[in-house]
mmCIF file as gemmi writes it, N, C-alpha and C atoms, coordinates in Angstrom:
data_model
loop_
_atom_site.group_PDB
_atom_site.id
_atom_site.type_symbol
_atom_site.label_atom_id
_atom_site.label_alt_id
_atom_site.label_comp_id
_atom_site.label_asym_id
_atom_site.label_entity_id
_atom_site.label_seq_id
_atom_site.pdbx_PDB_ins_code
_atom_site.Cartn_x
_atom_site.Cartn_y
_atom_site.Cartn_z
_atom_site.occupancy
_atom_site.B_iso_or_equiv
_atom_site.pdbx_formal_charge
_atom_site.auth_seq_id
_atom_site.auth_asym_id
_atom_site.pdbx_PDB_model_num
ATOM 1 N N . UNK Axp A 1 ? 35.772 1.826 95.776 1 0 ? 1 A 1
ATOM 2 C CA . UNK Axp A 1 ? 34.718 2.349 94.936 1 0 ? 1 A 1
ATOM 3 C C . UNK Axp A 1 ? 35.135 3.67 94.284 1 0 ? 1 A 1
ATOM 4 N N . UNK Axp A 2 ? 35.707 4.551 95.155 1 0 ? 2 A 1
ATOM 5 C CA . UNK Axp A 2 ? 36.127 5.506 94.39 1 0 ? 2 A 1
ATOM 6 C C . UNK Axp A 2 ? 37.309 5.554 93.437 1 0 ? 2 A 1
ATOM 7 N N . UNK Axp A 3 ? 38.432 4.475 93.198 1 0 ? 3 A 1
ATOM 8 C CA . UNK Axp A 3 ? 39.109 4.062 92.404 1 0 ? 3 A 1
ATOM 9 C C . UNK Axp A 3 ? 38.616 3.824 91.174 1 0 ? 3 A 1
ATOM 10 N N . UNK Axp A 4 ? 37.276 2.848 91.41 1 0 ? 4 A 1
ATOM 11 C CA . UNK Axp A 4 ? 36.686 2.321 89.892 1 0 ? 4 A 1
ATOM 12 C C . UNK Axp A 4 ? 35.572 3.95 89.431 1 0 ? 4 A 1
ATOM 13 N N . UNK Axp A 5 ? 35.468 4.495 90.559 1 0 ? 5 A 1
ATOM 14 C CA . UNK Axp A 5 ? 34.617 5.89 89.613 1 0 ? 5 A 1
ATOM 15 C C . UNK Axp A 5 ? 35.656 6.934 88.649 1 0 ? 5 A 1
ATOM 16 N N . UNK Axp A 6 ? 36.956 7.1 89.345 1 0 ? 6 A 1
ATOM 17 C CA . UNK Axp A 6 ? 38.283 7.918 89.016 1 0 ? 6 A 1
ATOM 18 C C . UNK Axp A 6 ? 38.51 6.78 87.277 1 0 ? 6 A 1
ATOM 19 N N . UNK Axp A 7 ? 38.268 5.42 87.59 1 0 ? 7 A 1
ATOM 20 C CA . UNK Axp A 7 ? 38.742 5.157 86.748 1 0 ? 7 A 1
ATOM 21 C C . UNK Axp A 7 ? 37.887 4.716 85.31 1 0 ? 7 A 1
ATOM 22 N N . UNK Axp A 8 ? 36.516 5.166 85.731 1 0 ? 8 A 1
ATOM 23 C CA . UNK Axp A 8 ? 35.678 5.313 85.122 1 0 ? 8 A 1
ATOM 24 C C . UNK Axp A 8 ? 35.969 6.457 84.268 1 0 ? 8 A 1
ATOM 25 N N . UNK Axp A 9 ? 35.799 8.235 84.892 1 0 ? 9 A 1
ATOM 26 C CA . UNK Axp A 9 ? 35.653 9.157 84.797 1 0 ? 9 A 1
ATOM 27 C C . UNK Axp A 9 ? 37.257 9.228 83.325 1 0 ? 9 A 1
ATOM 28 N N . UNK Axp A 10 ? 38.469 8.747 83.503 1 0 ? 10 A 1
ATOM 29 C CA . UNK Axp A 10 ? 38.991 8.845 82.987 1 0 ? 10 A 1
ATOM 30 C C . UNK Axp A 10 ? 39.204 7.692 81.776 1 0 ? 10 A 1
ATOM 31 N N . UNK Axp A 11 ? 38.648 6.69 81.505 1 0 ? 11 A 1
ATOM 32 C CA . UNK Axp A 11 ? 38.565 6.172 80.627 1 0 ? 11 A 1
ATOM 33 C C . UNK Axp A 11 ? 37.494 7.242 79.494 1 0 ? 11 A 1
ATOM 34 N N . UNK Axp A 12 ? 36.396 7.45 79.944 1 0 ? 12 A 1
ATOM 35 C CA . UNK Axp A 12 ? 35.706 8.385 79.597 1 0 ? 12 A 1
ATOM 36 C C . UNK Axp A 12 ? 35.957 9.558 78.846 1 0 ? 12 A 1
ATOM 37 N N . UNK Axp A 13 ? 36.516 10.425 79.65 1 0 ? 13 A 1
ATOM 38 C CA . UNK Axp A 13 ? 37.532 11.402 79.114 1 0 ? 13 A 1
ATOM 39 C C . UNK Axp A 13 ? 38.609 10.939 77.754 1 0 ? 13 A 1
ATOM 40 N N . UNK Axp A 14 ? 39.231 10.146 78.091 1 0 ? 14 A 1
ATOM 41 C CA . UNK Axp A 14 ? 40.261 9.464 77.095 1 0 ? 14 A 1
ATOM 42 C C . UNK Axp A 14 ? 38.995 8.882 75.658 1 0 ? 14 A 1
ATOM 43 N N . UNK Axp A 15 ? 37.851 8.108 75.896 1 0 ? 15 A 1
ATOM 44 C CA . UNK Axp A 15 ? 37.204 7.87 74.724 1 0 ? 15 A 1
ATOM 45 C C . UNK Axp A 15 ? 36.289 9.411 73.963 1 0 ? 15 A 1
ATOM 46 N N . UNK Axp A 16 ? 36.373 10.25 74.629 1 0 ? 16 A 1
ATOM 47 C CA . UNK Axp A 16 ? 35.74 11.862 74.87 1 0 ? 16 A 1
ATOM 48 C C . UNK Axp A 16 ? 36.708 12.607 73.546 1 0 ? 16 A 1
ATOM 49 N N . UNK Axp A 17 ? 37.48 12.092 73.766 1 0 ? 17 A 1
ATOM 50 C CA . UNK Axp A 17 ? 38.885 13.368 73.465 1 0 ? 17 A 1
ATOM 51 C C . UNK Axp A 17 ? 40.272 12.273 72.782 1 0 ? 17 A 1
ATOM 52 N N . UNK Axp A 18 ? 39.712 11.031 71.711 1 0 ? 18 A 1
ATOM 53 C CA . UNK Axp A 18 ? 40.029 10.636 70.858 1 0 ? 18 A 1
ATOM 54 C C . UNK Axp A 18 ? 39.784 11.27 69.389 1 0 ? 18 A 1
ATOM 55 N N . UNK Axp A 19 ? 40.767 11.207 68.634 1 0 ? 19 A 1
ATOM 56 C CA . UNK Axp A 19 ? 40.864 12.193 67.476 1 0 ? 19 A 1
ATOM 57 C C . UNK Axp A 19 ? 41.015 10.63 66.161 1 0 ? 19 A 1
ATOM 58 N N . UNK Axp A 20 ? 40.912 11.018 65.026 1 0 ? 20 A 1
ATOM 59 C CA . UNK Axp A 20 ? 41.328 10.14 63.944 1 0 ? 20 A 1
ATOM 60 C C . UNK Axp A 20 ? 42.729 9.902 63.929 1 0 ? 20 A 1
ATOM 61 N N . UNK Axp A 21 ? 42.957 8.773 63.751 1 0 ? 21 A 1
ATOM 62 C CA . UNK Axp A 21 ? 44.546 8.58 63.773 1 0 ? 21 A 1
ATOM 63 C C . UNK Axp A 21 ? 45.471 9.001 62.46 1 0 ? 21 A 1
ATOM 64 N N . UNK Axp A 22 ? 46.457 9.564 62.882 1 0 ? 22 A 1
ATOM 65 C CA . UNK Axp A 22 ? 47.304 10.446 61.85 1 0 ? 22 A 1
ATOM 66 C C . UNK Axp A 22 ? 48.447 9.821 61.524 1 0 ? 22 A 1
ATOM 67 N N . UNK Axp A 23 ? 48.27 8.341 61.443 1 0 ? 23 A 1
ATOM 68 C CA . UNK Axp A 23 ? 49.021 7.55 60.41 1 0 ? 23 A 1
ATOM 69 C C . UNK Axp A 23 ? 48.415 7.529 59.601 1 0 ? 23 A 1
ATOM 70 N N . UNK Axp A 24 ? 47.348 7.795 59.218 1 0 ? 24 A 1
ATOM 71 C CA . UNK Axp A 24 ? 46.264 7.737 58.006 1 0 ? 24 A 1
ATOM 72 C C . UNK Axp A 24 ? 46.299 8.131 56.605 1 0 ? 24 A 1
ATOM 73 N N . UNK Axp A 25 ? 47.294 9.43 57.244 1 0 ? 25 A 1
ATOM 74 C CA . UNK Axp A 25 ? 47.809 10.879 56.071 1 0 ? 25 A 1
ATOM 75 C C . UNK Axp A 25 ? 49.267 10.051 55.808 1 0 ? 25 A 1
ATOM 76 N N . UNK Axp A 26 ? 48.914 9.735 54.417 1 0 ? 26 A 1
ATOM 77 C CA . UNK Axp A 26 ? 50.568 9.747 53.923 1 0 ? 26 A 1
ATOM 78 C C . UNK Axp A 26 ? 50.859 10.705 52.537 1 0 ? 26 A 1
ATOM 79 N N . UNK Axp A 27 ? 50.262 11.992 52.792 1 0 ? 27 A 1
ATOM 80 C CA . UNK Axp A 27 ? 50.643 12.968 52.439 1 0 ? 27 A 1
ATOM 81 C C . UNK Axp A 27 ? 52.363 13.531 52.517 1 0 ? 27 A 1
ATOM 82 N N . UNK Axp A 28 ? 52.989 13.332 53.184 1 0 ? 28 A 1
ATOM 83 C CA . UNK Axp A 28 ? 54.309 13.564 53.436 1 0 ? 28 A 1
ATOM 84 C C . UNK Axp A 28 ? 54.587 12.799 52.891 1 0 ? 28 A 1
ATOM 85 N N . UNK Axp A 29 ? 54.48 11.387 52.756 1 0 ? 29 A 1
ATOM 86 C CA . UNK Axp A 29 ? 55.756 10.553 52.013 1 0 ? 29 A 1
ATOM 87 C C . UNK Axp A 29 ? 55.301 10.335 50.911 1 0 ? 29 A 1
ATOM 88 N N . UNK Axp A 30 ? 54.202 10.631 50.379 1 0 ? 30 A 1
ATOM 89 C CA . UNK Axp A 30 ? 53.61 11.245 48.614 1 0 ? 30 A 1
ATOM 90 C C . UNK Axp A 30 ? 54.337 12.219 48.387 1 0 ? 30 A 1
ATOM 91 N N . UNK Axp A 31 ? 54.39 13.205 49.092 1 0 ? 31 A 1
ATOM 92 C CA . UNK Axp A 31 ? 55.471 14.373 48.791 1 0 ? 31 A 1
ATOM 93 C C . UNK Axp A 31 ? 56.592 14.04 48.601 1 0 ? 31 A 1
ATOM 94 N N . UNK Axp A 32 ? 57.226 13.25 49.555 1 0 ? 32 A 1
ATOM 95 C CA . UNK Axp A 32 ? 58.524 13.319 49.4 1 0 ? 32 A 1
ATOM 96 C C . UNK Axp A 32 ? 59.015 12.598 48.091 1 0 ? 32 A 1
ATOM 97 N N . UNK Axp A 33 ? 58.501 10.98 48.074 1 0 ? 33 A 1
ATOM 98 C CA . UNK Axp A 33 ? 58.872 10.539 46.548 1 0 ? 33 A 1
ATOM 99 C C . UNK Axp A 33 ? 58.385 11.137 45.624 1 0 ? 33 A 1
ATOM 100 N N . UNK Axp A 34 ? 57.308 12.127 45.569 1 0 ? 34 A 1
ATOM 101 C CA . UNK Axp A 34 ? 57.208 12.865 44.068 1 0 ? 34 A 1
ATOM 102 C C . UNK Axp A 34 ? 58.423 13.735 44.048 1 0 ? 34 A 1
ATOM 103 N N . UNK Axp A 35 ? 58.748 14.326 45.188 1 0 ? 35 A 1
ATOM 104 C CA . UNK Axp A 35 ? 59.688 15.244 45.182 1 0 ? 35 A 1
ATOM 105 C C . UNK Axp A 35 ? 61.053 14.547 44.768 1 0 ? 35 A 1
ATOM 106 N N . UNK Axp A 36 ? 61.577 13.345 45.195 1 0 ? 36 A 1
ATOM 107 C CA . UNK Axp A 36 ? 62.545 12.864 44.719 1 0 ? 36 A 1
ATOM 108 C C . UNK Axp A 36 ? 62.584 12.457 42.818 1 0 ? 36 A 1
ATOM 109 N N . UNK Axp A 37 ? 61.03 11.833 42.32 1 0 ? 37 A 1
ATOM 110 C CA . UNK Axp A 37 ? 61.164 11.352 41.273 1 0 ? 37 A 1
ATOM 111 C C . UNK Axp A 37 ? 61.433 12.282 40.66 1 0 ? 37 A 1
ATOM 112 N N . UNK Axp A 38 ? 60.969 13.918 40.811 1 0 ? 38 A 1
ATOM 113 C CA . UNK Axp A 38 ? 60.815 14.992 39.986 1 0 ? 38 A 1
ATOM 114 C C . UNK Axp A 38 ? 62.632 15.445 39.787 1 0 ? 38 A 1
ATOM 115 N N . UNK Axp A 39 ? 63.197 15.18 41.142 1 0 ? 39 A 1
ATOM 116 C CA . UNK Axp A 39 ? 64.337 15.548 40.491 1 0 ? 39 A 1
ATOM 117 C C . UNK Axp A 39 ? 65.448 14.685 39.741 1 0 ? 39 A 1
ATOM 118 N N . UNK Axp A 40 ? 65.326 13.561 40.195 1 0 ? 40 A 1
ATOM 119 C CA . UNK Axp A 40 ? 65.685 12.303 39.324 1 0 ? 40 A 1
ATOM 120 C C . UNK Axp A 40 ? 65.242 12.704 37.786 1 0 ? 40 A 1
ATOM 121 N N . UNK Axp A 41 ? 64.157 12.909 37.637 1 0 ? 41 A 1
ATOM 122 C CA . UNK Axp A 41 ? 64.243 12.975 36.245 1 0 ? 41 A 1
ATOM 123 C C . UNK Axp A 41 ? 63.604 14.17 35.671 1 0 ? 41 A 1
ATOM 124 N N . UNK Axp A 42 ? 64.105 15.177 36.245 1 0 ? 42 A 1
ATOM 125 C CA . UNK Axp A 42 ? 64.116 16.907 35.804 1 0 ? 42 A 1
ATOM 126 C C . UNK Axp A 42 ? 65.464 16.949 35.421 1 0 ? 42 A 1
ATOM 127 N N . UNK Axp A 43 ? 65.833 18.674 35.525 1 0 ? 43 A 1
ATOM 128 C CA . UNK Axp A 43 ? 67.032 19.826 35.045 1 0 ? 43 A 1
ATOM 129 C C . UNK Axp A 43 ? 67.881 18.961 35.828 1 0 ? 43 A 1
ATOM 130 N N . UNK Axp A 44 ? 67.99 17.96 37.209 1 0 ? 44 A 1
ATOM 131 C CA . UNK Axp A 44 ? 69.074 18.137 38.057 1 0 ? 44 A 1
ATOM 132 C C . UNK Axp A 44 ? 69.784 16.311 37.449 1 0 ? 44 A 1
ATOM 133 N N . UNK Axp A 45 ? 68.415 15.772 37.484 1 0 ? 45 A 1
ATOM 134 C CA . UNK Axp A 45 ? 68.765 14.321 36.654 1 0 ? 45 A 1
ATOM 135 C C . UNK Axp A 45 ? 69.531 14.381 35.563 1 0 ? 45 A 1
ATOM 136 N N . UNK Axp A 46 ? 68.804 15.574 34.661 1 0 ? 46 A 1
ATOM 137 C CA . UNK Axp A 46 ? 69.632 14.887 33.468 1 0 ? 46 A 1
ATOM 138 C C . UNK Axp A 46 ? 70.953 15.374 33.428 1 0 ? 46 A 1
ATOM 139 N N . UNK Axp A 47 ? 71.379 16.875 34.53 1 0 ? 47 A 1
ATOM 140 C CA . UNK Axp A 47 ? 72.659 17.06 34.492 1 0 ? 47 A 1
ATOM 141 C C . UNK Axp A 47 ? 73.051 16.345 35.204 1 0 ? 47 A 1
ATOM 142 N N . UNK Axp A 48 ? 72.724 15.177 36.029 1 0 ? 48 A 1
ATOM 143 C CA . UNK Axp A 48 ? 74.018 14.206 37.077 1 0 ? 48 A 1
ATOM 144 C C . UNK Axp A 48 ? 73.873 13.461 35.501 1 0 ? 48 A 1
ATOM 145 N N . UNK Axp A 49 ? 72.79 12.633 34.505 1 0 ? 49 A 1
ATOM 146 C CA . UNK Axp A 49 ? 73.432 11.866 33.431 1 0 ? 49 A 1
ATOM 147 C C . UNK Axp A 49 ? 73.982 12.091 32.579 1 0 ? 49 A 1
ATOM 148 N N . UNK Axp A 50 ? 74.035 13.458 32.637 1 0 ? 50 A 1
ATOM 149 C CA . UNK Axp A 50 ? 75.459 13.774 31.524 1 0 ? 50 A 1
ATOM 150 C C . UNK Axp A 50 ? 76.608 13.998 32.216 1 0 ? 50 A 1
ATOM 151 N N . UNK Axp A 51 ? 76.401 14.178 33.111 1 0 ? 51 A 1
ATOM 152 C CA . UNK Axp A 51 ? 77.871 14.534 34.031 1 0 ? 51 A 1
ATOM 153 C C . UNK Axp A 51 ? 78.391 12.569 33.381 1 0 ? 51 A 1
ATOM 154 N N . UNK Axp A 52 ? 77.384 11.947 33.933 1 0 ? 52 A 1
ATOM 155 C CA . UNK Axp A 52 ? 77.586 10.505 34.244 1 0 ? 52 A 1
ATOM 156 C C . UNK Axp A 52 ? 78.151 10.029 32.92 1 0 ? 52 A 1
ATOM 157 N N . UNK Axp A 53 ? 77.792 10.19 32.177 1 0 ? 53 A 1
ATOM 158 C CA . UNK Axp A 53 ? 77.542 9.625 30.584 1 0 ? 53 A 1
ATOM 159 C C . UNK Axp A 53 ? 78.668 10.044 29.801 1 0 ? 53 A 1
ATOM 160 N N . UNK Axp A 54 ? 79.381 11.47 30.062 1 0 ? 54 A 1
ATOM 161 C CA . UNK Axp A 54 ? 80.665 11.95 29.459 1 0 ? 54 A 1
ATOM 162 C C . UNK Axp A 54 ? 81.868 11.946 30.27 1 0 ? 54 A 1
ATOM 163 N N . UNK Axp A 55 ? 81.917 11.462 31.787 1 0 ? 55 A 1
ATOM 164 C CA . UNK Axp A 55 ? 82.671 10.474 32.223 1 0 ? 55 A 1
ATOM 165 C C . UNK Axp A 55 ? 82.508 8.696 31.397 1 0 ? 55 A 1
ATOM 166 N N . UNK Axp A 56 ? 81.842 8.827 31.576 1 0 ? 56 A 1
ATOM 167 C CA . UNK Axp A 56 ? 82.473 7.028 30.684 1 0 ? 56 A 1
ATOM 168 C C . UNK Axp A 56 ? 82.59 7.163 29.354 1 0 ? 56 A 1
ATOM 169 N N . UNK Axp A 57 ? 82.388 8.266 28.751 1 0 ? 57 A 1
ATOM 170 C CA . UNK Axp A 57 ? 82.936 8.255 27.243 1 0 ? 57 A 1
ATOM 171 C C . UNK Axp A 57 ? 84.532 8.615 27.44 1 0 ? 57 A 1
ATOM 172 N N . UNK Axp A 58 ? 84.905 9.127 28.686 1 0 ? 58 A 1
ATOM 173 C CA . UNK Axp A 58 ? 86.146 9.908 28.387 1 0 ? 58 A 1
ATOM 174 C C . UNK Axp A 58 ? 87.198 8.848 28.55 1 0 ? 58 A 1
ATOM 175 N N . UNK Axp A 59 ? 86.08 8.014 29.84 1 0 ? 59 A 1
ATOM 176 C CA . UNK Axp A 59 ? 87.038 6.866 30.411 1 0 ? 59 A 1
ATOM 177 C C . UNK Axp A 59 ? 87.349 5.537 29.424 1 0 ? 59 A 1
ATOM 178 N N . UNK Axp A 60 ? 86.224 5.656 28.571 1 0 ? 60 A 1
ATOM 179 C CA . UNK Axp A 60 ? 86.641 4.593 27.262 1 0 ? 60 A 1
ATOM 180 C C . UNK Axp A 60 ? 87.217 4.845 26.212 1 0 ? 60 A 1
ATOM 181 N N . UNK Axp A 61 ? 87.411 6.115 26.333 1 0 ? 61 A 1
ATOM 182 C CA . UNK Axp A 61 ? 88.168 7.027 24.903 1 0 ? 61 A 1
ATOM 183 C C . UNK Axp A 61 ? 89.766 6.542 25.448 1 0 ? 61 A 1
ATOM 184 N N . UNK Axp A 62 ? 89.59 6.769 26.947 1 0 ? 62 A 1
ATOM 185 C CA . UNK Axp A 62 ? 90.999 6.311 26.967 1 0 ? 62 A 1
ATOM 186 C C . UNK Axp A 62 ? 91.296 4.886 27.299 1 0 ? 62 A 1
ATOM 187 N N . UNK Axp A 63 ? 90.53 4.013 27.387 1 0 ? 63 A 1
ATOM 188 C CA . UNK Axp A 63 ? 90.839 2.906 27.562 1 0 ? 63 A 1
ATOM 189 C C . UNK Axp A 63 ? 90.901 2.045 28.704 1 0 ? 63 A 1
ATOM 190 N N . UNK Axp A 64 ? 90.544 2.926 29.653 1 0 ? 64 A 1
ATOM 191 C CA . UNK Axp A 64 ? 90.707 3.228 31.207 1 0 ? 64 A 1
ATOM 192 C C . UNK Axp A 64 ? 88.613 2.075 31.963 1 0 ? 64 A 1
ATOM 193 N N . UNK Axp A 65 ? 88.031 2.066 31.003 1 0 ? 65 A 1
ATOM 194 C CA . UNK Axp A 65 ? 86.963 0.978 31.512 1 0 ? 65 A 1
ATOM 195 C C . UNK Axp A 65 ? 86.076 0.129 30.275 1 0 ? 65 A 1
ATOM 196 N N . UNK Axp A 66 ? 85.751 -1.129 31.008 1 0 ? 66 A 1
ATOM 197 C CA . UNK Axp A 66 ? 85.756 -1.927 30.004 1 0 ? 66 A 1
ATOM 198 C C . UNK Axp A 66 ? 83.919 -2.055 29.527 1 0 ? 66 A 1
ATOM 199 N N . UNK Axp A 67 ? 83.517 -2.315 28.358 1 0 ? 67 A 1
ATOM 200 C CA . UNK Axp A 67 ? 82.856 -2.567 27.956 1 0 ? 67 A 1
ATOM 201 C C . UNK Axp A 67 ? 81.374 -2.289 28.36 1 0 ? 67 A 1
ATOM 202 N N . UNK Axp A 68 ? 81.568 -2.881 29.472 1 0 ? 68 A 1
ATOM 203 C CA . UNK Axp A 68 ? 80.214 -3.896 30.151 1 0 ? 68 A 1
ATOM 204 C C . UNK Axp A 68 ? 80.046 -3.168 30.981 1 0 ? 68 A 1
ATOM 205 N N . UNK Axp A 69 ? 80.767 -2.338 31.676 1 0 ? 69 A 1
ATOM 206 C CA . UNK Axp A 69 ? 80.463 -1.433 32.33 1 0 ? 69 A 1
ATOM 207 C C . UNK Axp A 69 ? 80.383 0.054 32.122 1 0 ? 69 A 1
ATOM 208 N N . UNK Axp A 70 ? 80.493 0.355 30.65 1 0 ? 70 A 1
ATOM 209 C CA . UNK Axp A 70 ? 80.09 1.576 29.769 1 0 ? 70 A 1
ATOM 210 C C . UNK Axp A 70 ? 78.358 0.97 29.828 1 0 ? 70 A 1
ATOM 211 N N . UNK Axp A 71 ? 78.145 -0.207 29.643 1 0 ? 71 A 1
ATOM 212 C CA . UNK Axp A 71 ? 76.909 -0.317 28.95 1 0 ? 71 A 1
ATOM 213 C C . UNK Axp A 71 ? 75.787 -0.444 30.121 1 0 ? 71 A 1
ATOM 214 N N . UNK Axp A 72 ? 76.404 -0.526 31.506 1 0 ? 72 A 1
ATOM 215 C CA . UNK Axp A 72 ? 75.495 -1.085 32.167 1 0 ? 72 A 1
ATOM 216 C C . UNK Axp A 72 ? 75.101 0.734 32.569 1 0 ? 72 A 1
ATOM 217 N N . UNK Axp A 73 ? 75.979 1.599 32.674 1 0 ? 73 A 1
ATOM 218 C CA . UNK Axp A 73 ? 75.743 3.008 32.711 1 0 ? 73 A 1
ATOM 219 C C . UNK Axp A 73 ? 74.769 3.216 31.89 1 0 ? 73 A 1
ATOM 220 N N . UNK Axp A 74 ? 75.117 3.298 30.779 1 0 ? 74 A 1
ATOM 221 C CA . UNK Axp A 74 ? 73.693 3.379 29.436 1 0 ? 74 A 1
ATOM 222 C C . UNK Axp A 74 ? 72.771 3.076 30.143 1 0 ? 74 A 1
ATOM 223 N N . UNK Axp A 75 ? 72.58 2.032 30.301 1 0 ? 75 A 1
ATOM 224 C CA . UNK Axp A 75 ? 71.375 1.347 30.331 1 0 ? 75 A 1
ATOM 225 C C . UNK Axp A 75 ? 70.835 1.402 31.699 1 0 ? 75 A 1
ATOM 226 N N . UNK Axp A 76 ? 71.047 1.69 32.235 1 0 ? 76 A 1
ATOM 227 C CA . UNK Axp A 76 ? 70.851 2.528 34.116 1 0 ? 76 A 1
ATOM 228 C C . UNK Axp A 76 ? 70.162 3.777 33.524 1 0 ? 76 A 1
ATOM 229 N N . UNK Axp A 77 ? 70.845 5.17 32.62 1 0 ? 77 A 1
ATOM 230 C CA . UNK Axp A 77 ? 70.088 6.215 32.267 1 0 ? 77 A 1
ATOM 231 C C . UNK Axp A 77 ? 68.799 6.012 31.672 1 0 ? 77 A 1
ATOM 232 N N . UNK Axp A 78 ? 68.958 4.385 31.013 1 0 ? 78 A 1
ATOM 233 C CA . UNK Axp A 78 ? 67.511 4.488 29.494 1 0 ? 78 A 1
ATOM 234 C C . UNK Axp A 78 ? 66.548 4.075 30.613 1 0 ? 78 A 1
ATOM 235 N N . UNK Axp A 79 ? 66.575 3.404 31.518 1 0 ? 79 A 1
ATOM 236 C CA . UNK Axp A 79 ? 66.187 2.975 32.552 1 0 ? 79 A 1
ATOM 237 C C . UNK Axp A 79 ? 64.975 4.1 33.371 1 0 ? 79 A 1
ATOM 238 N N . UNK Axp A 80 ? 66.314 5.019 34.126 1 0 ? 80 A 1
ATOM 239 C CA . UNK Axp A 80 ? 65.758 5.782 34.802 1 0 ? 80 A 1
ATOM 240 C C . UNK Axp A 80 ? 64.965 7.025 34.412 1 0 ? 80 A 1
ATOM 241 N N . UNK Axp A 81 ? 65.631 7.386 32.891 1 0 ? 81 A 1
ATOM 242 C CA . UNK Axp A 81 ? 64.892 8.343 32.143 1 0 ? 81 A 1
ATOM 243 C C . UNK Axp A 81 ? 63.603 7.985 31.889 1 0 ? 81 A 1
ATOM 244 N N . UNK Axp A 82 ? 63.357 6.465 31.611 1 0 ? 82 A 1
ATOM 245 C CA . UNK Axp A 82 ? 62.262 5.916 30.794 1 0 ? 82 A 1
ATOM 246 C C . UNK Axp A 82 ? 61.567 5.203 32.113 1 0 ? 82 A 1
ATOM 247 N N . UNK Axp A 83 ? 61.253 5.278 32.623 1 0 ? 83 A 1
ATOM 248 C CA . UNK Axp A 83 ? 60.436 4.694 34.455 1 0 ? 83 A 1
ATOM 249 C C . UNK Axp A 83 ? 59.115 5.001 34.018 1 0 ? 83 A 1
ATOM 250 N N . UNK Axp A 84 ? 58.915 6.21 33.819 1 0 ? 84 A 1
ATOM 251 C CA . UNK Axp A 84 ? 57.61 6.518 34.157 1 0 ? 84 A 1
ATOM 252 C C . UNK Axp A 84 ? 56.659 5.635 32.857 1 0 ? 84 A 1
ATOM 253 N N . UNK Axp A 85 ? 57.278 5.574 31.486 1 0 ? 85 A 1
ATOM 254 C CA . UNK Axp A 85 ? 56.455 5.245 30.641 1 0 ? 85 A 1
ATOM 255 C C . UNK Axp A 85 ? 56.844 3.269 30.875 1 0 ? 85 A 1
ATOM 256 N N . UNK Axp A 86 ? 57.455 2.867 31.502 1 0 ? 86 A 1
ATOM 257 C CA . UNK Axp A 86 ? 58.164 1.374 31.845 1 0 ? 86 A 1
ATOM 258 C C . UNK Axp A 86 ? 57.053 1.354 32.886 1 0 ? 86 A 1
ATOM 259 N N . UNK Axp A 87 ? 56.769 2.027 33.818 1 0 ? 87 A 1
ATOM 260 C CA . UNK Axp A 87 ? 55.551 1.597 35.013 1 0 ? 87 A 1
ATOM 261 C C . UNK Axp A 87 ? 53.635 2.012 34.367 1 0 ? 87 A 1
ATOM 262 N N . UNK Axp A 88 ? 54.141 3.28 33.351 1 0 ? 88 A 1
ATOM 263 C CA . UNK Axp A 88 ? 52.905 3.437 32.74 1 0 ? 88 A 1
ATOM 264 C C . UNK Axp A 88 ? 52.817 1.781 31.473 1 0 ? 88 A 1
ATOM 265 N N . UNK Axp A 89 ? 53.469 0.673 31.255 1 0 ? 89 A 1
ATOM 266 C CA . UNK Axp A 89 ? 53.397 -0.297 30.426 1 0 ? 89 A 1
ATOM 267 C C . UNK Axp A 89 ? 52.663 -1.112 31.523 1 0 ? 89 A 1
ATOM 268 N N . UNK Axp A 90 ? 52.921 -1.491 32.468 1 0 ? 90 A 1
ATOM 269 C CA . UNK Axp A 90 ? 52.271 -2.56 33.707 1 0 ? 90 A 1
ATOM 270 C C . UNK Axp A 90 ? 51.068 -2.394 33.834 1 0 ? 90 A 1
């Protein structure tokens, strides 16, 4: 008997001293992908796509990569530059 009162008393306690569950907040990982998109396509984006973009001009100036893979670069930047107004179309 005194087992089921102990185990009374502490179920009790435990439903007493339940809080809202804090998987709820996805405040942090809102943060974090805004924080990633912002730099993807801020000051730091567009200097990795020009870094990106005048490597494959240099590399096709010399002859050194082919075609299709100048273009798939392009088109990766028009891409990633252009997301927001490509998800603002959906």
């Amino acid at each position: 008997m005194a087992v089921l009162i102990r185990s009374l008393g502490i179920a009790m306690l435990i439903v007493l001293s339940a809080a809202p569950a804090v998987a709820q907040d996805l405040s942090p990982i809102d943060n974090f992908f805004q924080t990633v998109g912002d730099a993807l396509t801020g000051t730091t984006g567009r200097a990795i796509g020009l870094v990106a973009l005048a490597g494959v001009g240099v590399l096709f100036l010399t002859g050194r990569i082919q075609l299709m893979a100048s273009l798939s670069v392009a088109l990766g930047l028009v891409i990633l530059y252009g997301a927001a107004t490509i998800l603002g179309g959906f």
